[in-house]
Each structure stands twice: as structure tokens, then as C-alpha cells.
N, C-alpha and C positions, 0 to 999 in steps of 0.2 A: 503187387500192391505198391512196392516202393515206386516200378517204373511210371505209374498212373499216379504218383503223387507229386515226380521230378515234372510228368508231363503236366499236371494241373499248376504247379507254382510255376513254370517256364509261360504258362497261358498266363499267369495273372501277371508274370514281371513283364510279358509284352503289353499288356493293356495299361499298366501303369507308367511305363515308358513311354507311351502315346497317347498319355491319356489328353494331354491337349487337344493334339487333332482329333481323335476321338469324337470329343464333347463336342468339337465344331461342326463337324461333319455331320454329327447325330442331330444336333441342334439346327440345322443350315437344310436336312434333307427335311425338316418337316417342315421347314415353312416352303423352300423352293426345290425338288416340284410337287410335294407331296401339298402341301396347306393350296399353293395357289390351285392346283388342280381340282381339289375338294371346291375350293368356289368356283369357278369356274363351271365343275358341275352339278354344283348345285342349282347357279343360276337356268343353265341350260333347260334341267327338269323343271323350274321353277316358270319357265315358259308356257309350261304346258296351261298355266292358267288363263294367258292369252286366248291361245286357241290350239285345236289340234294340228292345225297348218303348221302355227310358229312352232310349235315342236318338234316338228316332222322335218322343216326346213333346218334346224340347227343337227338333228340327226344327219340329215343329207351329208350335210357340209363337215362333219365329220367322219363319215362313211367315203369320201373324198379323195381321204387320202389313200383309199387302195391298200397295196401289199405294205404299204411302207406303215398302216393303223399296227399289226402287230411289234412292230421293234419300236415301234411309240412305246406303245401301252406298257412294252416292259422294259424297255428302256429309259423312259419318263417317267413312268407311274409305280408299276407292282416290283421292279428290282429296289428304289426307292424307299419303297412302305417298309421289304424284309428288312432293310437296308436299319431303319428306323427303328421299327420293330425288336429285330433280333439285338440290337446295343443297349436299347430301351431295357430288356430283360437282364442284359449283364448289368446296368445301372442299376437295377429295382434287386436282384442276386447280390447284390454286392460289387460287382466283380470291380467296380471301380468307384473311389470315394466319395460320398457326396457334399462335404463339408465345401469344398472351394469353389463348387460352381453355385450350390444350392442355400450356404447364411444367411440368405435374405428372404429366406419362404419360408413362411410361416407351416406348422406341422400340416394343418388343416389342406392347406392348399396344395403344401408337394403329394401329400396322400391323394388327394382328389384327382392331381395330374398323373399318377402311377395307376389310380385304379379305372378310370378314365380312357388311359394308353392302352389298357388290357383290353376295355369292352370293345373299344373301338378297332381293335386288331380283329376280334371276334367277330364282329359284325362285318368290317371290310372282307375278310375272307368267307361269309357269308351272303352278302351283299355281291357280290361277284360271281358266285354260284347260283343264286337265287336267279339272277337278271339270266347271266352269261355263260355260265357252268363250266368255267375255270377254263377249258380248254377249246378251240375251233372246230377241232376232226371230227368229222361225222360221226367214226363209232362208238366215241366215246359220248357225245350229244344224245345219240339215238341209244344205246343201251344201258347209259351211265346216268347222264343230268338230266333229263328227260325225268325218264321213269320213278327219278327222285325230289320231282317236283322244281329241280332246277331250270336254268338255259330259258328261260321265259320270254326275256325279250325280241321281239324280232325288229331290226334296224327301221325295215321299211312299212313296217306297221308300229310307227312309234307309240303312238300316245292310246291305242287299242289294248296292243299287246301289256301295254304298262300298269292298263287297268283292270289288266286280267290277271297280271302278278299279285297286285294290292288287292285284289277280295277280299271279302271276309273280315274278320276282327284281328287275328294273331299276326300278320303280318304289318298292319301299320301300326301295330303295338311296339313291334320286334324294332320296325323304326325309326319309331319315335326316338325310344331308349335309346339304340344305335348314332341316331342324329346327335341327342344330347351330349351324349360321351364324344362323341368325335368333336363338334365345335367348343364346345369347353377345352378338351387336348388341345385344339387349334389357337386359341384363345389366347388362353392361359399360356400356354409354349412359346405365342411372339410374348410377352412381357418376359417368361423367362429366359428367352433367347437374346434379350438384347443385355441380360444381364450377364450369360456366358460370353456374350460378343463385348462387354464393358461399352452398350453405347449408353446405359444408365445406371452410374454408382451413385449417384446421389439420392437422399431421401426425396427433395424435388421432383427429381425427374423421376422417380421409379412410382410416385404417385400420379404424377402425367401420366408416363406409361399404363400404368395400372386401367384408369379412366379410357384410357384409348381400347384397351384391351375388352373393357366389358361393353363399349358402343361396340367394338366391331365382333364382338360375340356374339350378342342381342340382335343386331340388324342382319347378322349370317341366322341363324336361327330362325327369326322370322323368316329369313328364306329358304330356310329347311320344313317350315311348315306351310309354305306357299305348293313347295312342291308336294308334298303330302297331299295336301288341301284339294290341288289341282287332279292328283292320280284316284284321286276316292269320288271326284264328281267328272270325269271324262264321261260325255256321252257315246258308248262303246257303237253304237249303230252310225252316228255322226260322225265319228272319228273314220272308222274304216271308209267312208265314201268319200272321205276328202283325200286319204290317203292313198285310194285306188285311182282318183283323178291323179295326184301329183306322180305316182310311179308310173300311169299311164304318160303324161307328157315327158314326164323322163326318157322312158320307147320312144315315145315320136323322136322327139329331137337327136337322140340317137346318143344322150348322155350316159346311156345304160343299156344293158342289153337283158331280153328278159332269163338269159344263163345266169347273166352274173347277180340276177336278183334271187332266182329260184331259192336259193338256203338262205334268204334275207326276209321272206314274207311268211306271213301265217298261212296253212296249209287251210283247205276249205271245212276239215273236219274240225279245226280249231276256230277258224270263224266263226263255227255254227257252235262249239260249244261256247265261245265270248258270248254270243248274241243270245243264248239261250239264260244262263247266267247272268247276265244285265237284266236280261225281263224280267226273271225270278225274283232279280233284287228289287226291280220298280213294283213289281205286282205286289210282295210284301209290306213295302214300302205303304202301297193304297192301303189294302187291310190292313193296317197298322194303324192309318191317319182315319178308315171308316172307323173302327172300335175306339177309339180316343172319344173321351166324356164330350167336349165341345163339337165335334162332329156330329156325335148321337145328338145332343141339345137340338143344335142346326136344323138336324132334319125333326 
């Protein structure tokens, strides 16, 4: 007991001893590269309303970069998040004080941004599993993320596969919520990031700030539900034909090989159950609009 008490106060004298850097760091990774990455793809998905081309085209061009997409993604993005994440919880535990970085937030709004931080941690490691299933290797896909309803996405059936994750009601429910919490985090974080950075002590300016804060909240959102919007009306039969043209000239030209596509595309038993699924929804969809008062009127 005592030596687990020496080791817990020698943890907090380090955290308190750093707590400058710290706060920077913690502060710094959510906006660069964690916040800009979150817009970035968000706009990406948010393509999809375009068309299923432009979806598939910005997929491409991410899928690009080859062996070097893995030491991105965790080197840019998910070391980043934990990064964020796991300090996030020593702030929210205590583990470091809040009084000098946080004065000037109101209860309401640092509670919002702590509980906010949380869902949004939940859903990104959800969100990750759902699409991608946390991990590449085949056996784990195939016997792990798979069978648990994960690894959904396929690169080179973007905006198909996408709209075969979104079915149903519980998942753009799941997020909706998940969106909201995360752009509010994002949000709210640059106003309070530039108050840990001291680029706004004044009442003035932290009311600019503020104002900056809820446009660029609002018009991320709106693009958080562009892409929603976009994933809930893909035409799943339209989509696969446009997509089957583009991987096809990708063979031709010799930009891709059909090996290196083969674990990037929907297998044909998945196709058919996408295709089956989308009719199911459209044929409901009719029964639904025949039994409706103004239908029956009509006829």
C-alpha cells in the first residue's frame, strides 16, 4: 500500500511539474491533427452528396498513398486522439488543476466540453470499428470485425458499402449523437485553446472568439449532417455501377492491379445482399406512400 501511494504522488508531482506543457500539447493535439483531420473528413463524406463518383474519387486519392495510409493513420490521427484522450481524463480525474487554464468558463460550458470529450472518445473508437474494425489483418477482419457487425467499409466501393453501414434507424442515430459531441468538443476546444495559448485574455476578444467558435461549429455540423443526409439517400444499385466503371479503368490503365484491390472491394455475396436491402427499403418505402390518407384519396 504505502509503495502504490509513493508511486501515485511521484505520478501526480510529474504531471504537476509539466503541467504547462501538458495543457499545450493536450490543447495543440486537438486542434492539429486531430480537429483538422475530423474536417477534412468530414467534408470528404460530405461529398457523397455530389455523387457517388465524387466520393469514390476522393476515396481513391486517399487509398494512394499505399503502405505509407497505415503509419499516417497512426501517426497523424489515432496516436493523436489517445494522445488527447488519455490527458483529457487526467484533467476531468483531477490529475491536474483546473483553475489556471479554465477561469474563464463558465460551469456550464467546461461541463459540456468534459462530457462531450467522453461521448466523442466513445463513438471515435466506435466509429472506427463500425467502418474499419480497428485492425488490417485478415483474421482478425474475418473472424473478429466482421461477424460483429464491424469492418464495413470497402475503399473501393465507397459510397455502396457506406450505405450499407448506415441502414436502418440505430446507426444514424448512434451518429447523429456521436457527430454532435465531437463538433461541439471541436468547437468549443478552439475558443478554449486560445485561452490556454493566451491568444485571447480579454473580455473583447474572447467574445470574438466565442462568435468565431459557434459559426465554425454550426457550418461543421451542417456538414456533419450533409454527410449523414448523403449516406441515408445513396442509390446502392447506381452507386456500385459507377464504381465498377472507375476500379475498371483503374485495371486498364494499370494504376491498380486487380490483387491489390481484391480485400478493397465487396465480395459478390455482399453485393447482393446491399442490393437486396436497398429494394427492401424502396419497396417499403412504396407500401408506405400507397397506405398514406392522400394516396388512398388520389386513387
Amino acid at each position: 500500500m504505502k509503495g502504490s501511494s509513493v508511486a501515485t504522488n511521484e505520478s501526480s508531482s510529474f504531471l504537476i511539474r509539466h503541467e504547462f506543457l501538458i495543457r499545450r500539447l493536450h490543447s495543440l493535439s486537438g486542434l492539429i491533427p486531430v480537429g483538422a483531420y475530423m474536417v477534412i473528413h468530414l467534408m470528404t463524406n460530405a461529398s457523397v452528396l455530389n455523387s457517388p463518383g465524387t466520393f469514390q474519387r476522393a476515396v481513391y486519392q486517399i487509398h494512394s498513398l499505399g503502405a505509407a495510409l497505415p503509419v499516417i493513420e497512426w501517426g497523424f490521427i489515432f496516436l493523436p486522439i489517445l494522445f488527447h484522450a488519455i490527458f483529457g481524463v487526467v484533467i476531468i480525474q483531477g490529475g491536474l488543476p483546473n483553475t489556471s487554464a479554465y477561469r474563464y468558463t463558465s460551469n456550464t460550458r467546461y461541463t459540456l466540453q468534459r462530457r462531450t470529450g467522453v461521448i466523442a472518445f466513445f463513438f471515435i473508437v466506435f466509429h472506427v470499428f463500425h467502418m474499419h474494425g480497428w485492425f488490417h489483418f485478415e483474421a482478425w477482419q474475418t473472424n473478429i470485425a466482421e461477424p460483429l457487425g464491424g469492418a464495413m467499409f470497402r475503399p473501393y466501393n465507397a459510397a455502396s458499402s457506406l450505405a450499407a453501414a448506415m441502414a436502418g434507424f440505430l446507426y444514424p442515430v448512434l451518429y447523429f449523437i456521436g457527430l454532435l459531441a465531437c463538433v461541439y468538443h471541436l468547437a468549443n476546444g478552439l475558443w478554449t485553446m486560445g485561452i490556454t495559448w493566451g491568444l485571447w485574455t480579454t473580455p473583447a476578444a474572447q467574445q470574438r472568439a466565442n462568435w468565431i467558435s459557434i459559426v465554425f461549429g454550426v457550418g461543421l455540423f451542417a456538414v456533419s449532417l450533409g454527410a449523414l443526409v448523403g449516406a441515408k439517400t445513396i442509390d446502392t444499385k447506381a452507386a456500385l455501377e459507377v464504381e465498377d466503371k472507375m476500379h475498371d479503368a483503374k485495371i486498364e490503365s494499370a494504376e491498380l492491379t486487380a490483387e491489390e484491390t481484391k480485400h478493397k472491394r465487396a465480395t459478390n455475396e455482399e453485393r447482393a445482399s446491399w442490393l437486396d436491402s436497398a429494394n427492401s427499403t424502396e419497396s417499403a418505402g412504396r407500401d408506405e406512400v400507397s397506405r398514406s390518407p392522400k394516396s388512398n384519396a388520389a386513387q
